[in-house]
C-alpha positions, 0 to 999 in steps of 0.5 A: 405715387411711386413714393407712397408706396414705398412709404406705405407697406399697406398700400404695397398691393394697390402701389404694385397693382398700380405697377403692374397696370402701368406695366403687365396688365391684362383687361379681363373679358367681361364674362370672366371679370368675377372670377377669381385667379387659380393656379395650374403650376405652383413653385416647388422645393428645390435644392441648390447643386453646388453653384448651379442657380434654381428656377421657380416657375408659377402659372395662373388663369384668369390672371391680370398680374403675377409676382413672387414674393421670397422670404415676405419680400417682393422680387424686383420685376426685372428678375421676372420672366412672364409669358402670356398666353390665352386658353383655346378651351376658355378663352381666358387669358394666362399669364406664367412667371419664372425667376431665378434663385441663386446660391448666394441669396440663399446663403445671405439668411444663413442662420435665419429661417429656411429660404422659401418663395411664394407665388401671388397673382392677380384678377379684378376679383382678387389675389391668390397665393401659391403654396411656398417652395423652399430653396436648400443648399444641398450637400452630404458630408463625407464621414460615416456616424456609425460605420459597420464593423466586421464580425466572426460569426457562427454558421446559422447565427444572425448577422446585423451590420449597423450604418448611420449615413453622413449628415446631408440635404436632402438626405441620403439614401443607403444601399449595402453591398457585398464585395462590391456587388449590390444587396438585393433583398428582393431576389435575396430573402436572407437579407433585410435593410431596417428603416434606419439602414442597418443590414440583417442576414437572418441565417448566416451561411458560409457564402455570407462571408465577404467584405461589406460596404454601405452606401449613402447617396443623394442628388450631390455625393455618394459616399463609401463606408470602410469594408466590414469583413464577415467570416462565417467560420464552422465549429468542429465537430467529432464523427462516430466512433469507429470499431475497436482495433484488434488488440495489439498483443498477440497474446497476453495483455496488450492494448485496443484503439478506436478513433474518430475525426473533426470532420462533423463538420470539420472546422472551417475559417478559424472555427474551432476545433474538437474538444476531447481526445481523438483516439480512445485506449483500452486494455485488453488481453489476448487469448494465446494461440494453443499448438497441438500436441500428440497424444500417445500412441496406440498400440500395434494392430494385429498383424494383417493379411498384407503382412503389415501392422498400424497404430496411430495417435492424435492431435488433441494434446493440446488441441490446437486453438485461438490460431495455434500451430497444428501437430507436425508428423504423421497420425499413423504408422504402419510395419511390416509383420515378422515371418511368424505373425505373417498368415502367409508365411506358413505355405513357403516355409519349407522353401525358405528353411533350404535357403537358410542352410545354403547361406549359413554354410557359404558364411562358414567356409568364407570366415576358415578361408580368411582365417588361415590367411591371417595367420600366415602373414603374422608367422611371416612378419614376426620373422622379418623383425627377429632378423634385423634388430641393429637398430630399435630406435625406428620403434620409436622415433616417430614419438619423439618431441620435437622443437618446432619454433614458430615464426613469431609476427612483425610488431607482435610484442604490440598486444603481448606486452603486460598493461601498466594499470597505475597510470591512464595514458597508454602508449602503442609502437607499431600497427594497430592490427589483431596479431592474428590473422583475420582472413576468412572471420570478417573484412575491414574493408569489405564490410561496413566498418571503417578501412585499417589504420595506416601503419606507423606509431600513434599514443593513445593520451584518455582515447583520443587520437593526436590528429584534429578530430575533424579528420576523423569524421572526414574520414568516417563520412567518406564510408559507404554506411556513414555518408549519412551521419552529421559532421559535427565534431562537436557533438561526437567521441570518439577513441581507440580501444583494446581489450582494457576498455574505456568509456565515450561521452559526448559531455553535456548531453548525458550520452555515453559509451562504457565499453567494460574490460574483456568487450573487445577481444583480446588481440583486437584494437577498435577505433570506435565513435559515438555521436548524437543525430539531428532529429530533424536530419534523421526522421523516423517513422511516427504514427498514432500516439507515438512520441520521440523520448530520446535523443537518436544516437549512433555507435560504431562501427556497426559489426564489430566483434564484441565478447560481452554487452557495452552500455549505452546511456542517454537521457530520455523524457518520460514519466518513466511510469510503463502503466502509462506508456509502450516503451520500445527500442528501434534500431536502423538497420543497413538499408536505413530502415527503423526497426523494433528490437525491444519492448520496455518491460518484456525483454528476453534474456536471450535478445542482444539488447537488454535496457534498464529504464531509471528516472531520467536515463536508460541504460542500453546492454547491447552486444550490437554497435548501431543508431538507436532511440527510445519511441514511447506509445501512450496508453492513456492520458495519464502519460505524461512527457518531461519539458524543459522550459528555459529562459533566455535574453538579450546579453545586452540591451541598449534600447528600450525594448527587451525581449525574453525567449522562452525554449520548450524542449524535451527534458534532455541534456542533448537538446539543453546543449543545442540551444545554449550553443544557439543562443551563445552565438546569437548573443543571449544568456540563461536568465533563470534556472531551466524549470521542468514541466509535466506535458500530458496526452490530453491533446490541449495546447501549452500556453504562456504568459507574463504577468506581475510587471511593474507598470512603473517601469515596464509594459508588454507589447503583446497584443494577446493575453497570453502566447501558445504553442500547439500540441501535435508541435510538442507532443510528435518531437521530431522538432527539437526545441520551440520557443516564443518571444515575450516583447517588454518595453522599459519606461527608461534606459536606467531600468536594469531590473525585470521582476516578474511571472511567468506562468506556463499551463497546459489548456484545461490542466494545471498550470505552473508559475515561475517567478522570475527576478534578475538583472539585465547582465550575467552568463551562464556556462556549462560544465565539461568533462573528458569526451574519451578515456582508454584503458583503466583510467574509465573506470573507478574500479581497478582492474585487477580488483574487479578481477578478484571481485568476480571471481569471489561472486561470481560462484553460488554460496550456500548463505546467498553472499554472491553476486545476487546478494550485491545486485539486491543493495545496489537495487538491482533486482529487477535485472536477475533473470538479466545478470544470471543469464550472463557468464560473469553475472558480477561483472555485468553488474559492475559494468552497470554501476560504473556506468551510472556512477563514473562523475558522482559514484563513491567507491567507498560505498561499493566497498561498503556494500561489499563488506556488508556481504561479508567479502574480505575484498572489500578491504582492497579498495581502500589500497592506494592506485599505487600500491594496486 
């Protein structure tokens, strides 16, 4: 029968209950033979852990026989476990088989349909079948489909974190955490887990921020996403405006500022900032406080019985207002009365009239008594003389002249020897001392200045001394004042100087010293330098609006004597608009204090520093030697400051990348200096002319960009469209220069050309494009002129012919052809109230031409001009130096 069952599939359940009657079967009772078999534990689903074999257990009652059957195929009854066992509450037998499934007999159908078993068992009545239990290999595999990525998030704004865990069976369940701490929605409202695992905070809050990561587990694995960071950032915003300032005149026009800060909140985690200006301008005008004035006075009162009589007068012409001065002095005044006025005299005036007569006699005996005196010495004088004439020349000797010769000095013929004006190189032989003592005027050694030359012989060639000039800053530094300045000979003249004159430049920086004829007094000789600081070496006191306009320079000694103003020149870096700005003037003073000594537009005549502000320079008048620098407040946002933009690269390139430097500095020629000087050193080149940039009050960033490369041949390695610079950073100056580096990339080393953009614009404003187009190899250098020139050869005027002209306009002319008339065609009658304050209101005005016109001016123009005054000496400047 064996084999017919194996050769009927429809006899399989009667060949098997054959088996299972030869082998497990159980004999039912009778009263329990119609019953058909019903299961108390049936097989479930179960998974497959690595290589770990699954159990499937299946209990029936009343049962006689009970098989599995696994993908429609019986097992084999050796891989059955059975145990029997009766009821106690029935009585009726119960039979429980367990088999064991392994990882490879569920792989052996992989491909096929899912790996299942099903239990059947057996009674006299019939068969039943359990449920069927699928068998799955579990796994989960280790990459996310979608992981979450981080986000910037505004305060209160909603969040959502998407999350699709790996593929896995079963499949994995998801949980989020927050810097490695579970994500509770429970205990934490603000967040929710959707069905298919993404992550929502509904309000985001500043604790929000942190490193997200999903989770996705199941009974094999557990794996992590990447963190996704979350930063919650706060936008700025303003507070209220605070009250207006007072205004900042005390009297007249001026200026009131109110403010308000980023604090409403203030910006947090890269939010961003404010938007508009933190600071408000505006015009106001002072009322100017009124000093009282007195009145008249009264008339005297009648005289009293005190004898004494008053008037007084009153404080009410003006009266003082607006926080005037009151009136000084008295309001009254009172006199004593004469006899006749006095009611009282009249009851003692017999008394007094006997005293009156006693004196007048006592004076007229007193006055015969002295009388007769003098005539008894005269009668006895005039004897002795007539007795002794031998001799009458003692009447007068004591009038006589005499020949006194004064001692004449060591070396005095030093300052007594007639200039050569024809040739520019002045030779001195002895010590360079004032021929007049100095004891008791002002110390050389006591004071700020620089110790007395040693004696001997020194040539002075164009005001430079033969000794290095490091020597001469060595020995400067070693001064008690002058510690503090930089010992950087390259940016710093200096020379010796007499009453001749001369000019310093420090060349390349637009930075002179013109120190005009008769500046130094005749019979002094001054050792005198010029030298340009380092903003970053010499701060100085910036608040507000306020900005850095020029370079801070140094003249010296500061205390020398001068007879008349010497001219400073700088460069400086504003729209020269004084609408737009509050120009002043600081000073360091001997303690290394900042002080202001003048305001642009308000000068006095009267001051030491008088300053004339042209388009790019101004021209200081001070008759005071020290550090200066121009420090400008804007009124409002229409002010505007001029940058240099300029361009550098690598001299050479040998890879393929290329890099371009783009300087931003104030419109300067010191800073210009400085950075060529740099970039010389580091190898670089100028690849384009420096371009000038109008960078306005309006708080906003500078930005920087290179567009049209051709892409055949280059590509940027920026990762951001374009490069910026702050405001504060360029507005506050006390850095020199900033610059920013643009990255190119050639496609091939046979590149050697570069055509591109670049454009500059400031944040809301107008922007500027340059283009730029150039090859990969040239330099640029820059001019030199003479840094120190003595004596006549400083100056395109002769001396002796400024002399001339002075004296011809200096005096008024009745048809205005004098002075006044030549500062109207030079342009400078703005100075008026300036020249005429002035001894020689011409030779001022010469002082200022040749300070502006020393490299460019024509002297045949001046000439010119002086015809068109109708002054003959105009003729002279067409004599040769020669002849002159």
């Amino acid at each position: 029968w064996l084999s017919s069952c194996q050769s009927s599939p429809t006899s399989l359940p009667l060949t098997l209950s054959c088996l299972m009657c030869h082998t497990a079967t159980a004999t039912l009772p009778a009263a329990f033979s119609d019953l058909l078999p019903h299961f108390l534990v049936e097989p479930e689903d179960e998974y497959i852990v690595k290589n770990k074999p699954v159990t499937l257990t299946c209990r029936s009652t009343p049962a006689t026989q009970i098989y599995f059957k696994c993908n429609g195929e019986w097992v084999h009854q050796d891989d059955h476990l059975i145990e029997r066992t009766v009821d106690p509450a029935t009585a009726l037998p119960v039979m429980q088989v367990t088999i064991e499934i392994t990882r490879q007999q569920v792989e052996k159908i992989f491909g096929l349909d899912e790996y299942w078993c099903q239990c059947v068992a057996w009674s006299t009545t019939g068969t039943q079948k359990s449920q069927k239990a699928y068998i799955r290999i579990a796994y989960l595999r280790k990459n996310f489909e979608e992981e979450p990525q981080g986000k910037e998030v505004a305060l209160d704004q909603e969040v959502l974190l998407r999350c699709h865990p790996p593929e896995g069976v079963p499949q994995a369940e998801v949980e989020w955490q927050r810097n490695e701490d579970v994500i509770d929605p429970a205990s934490d409202p603000n967040f929710f887990i959707t069905a298919d695992h993404n992550l929502i905070i509904k309000k985001a809050r500043l604790a929000d921020t942190g490193n997200y990561t999903c989770v996705a587990k199941n009974i094999v694995a557990r794996r992590k996403s990447t963190s996704a960071t979350v930063l919650i950032y706060v936008n700025g915003g303003w507070s209220t405006w605070t009250t207006w300032s007072s205004c900042s005149a005390v009297c007249g026009r001026g200026w009131q500022k109110r403010s308000r800060s980023c604090t409403n909140p203030t910006p947090l985690n890269g939010g961003t900032s404010c938007e508009g200006q933190n600071i408000q301008k505006s015009a106001c005008v002072a009322t100017c406080p009124v000093d009282g004035g007195w009145s008249e006075w009264s008339k005297w009162s009648a005289c009293g019985a005190d004898c004494s009589m008053w008037r007084s007068r009153e404080c009410t012409q003006p009266s003082p207002g607006t926080g005037g001065k009151d009136c000084q002095g008295l309001d009254l005044q009172s006199l004593n009365c004469t006899s006749e006025q006095c009611p009282q005299s009249e009851s003692v005036s017999g008394a007094e009239d006997v005293a009156l007569y006693v004196g007048m006699v006592a004076v007229a005996l007193c006055l015969t008594l002295l009388l007769i005196v003098v005539v008894l010495v005269y009668r006895r004088k005039k004897e002795g003389l007539d007795a002794d004439v031998a001799d009458s020349s003692i009447l007068t000797t004591g009038f006589q002249p005499m020949g006194i010769k004064p001692s004449k000095p060591e070396n005095s013929h030093l300052l007594t020897i007639q200039p050569d004006l024809t040739t520019t190189t002045t030779s001195y032989q002895g010590t360079l001392r004032s021929r007049h003592d100095t004891t008791g005027k002002f110390s050389m050694t006591n004071g700020p200045l620089l110790d007395p030359l040693p004696n001997g012989s020194h040539t002075l060639h164009n005001g430079k001394l033969n000794p290095d000039p490091a020597d001469f800053v060595s020995r400067l530094s070693t001064q008690s004042y002058f510690k503090t300045l930089p010992r950087d000979v390259a940016n710093t003249s200096y020379g010796t100087f007499n009453f001749l004159g001369g000019r310093l430049t420090i060349p390349n920086t637009g930075i002179s010293l013109l120190i005009p004829p008769e500046a130094i007094p005749r019979g002094k000789i001054y050792e005198i330098y010029l030298t340009v600081q380092r903003k970053e070496d010499l701060r100085l006191p910036l608040a507000g609006c306020q900005t850095l306009l020029s370079p801070v320079v140094s003249c010296g000694p500061p205390g020398v004597v001068l007879s008349r103003p010497v001219i400073l020149s700088m460069d400086h870096c504003s729209d020269a608009c004084l609408d737009n700005w509050a120009i002043r003037l600081k000073k360091q003073n001997y303690e290394g204090a900042w002080e202001d000594v003048l305001l642009m537009g308000e000068e006095l005549v009267s001051e030491p520093y008088y300053c004339q502000l042209e388009a790019e320079t101004c021209r200081l008048f001070s008759e005071q030697l020290g550090t200066f620098a121009l420090v400008g407040e804007s009124l409002h946002m229409g002010a505007a400051k001029r940058l240099r933009l300029v361009l550098f690269s690598d001299a050479y390139c040998s890879t393929l990348e290329y890099n371009i430097r783009v300087y931003c500095m104030d419109d300067t020629q010191d800073v210009f200096k400085e950075v060529m000087q740099m970039e010389r050193q580091l190898g670089g080149r100028l690849i384009d002319e420096p371009h000038v940039l109008l960078f306005k009050d309006s708080y906003h960033n500078l930005r920087l960009s290179i567009h049209d490369m051709p892409q055949a041949h280059w590509r940027s390695k920026l990762l951001a469209g374009y490069q910026e610079i702050p405001f504060y950073h360029i507005w506050n100056g006390s850095q020199r220069y900033l610059h920013c580096t643009f990255t190119l990339e050639r496609l091939s080393l046979s590149t050697c050309e570069l055509t591109c953009q670049l454009c500059v614009w400031q944040v809301e404003g107008e922007g500027q494009s340059f283009s730029l187009d150039f090859n990969i190899l040239c330099f640029m250098t820059l001019p030199g002129h003479p840094s120190s020139l003595a004596g006549p050869s400083a100056f395109q005027i002769p001396y002796l012919i400024r002399q001339k002209i002075c004296s011809s306009l200096d005096a008024p002319c009745p048809n205005g052809a004098d002075w006044r008339m030549l500062a109207q065609r030079l342009k400078l009658e703005r100075h008026m109230s300036f020249f005429a304050s002035k001894a020689s209101p011409t030779s001022v005005i010469l002082d200022l031409w040749e300070a502006q016109h020393f490299h460019s001016g024509n002297i045949n123009q001046l000439a010119t001009v002086m015809a068109d005054i109708g002054k003959q000496e105009a003729m002279i400047f067409l004599v040769s130096d020669g002849e002159c």
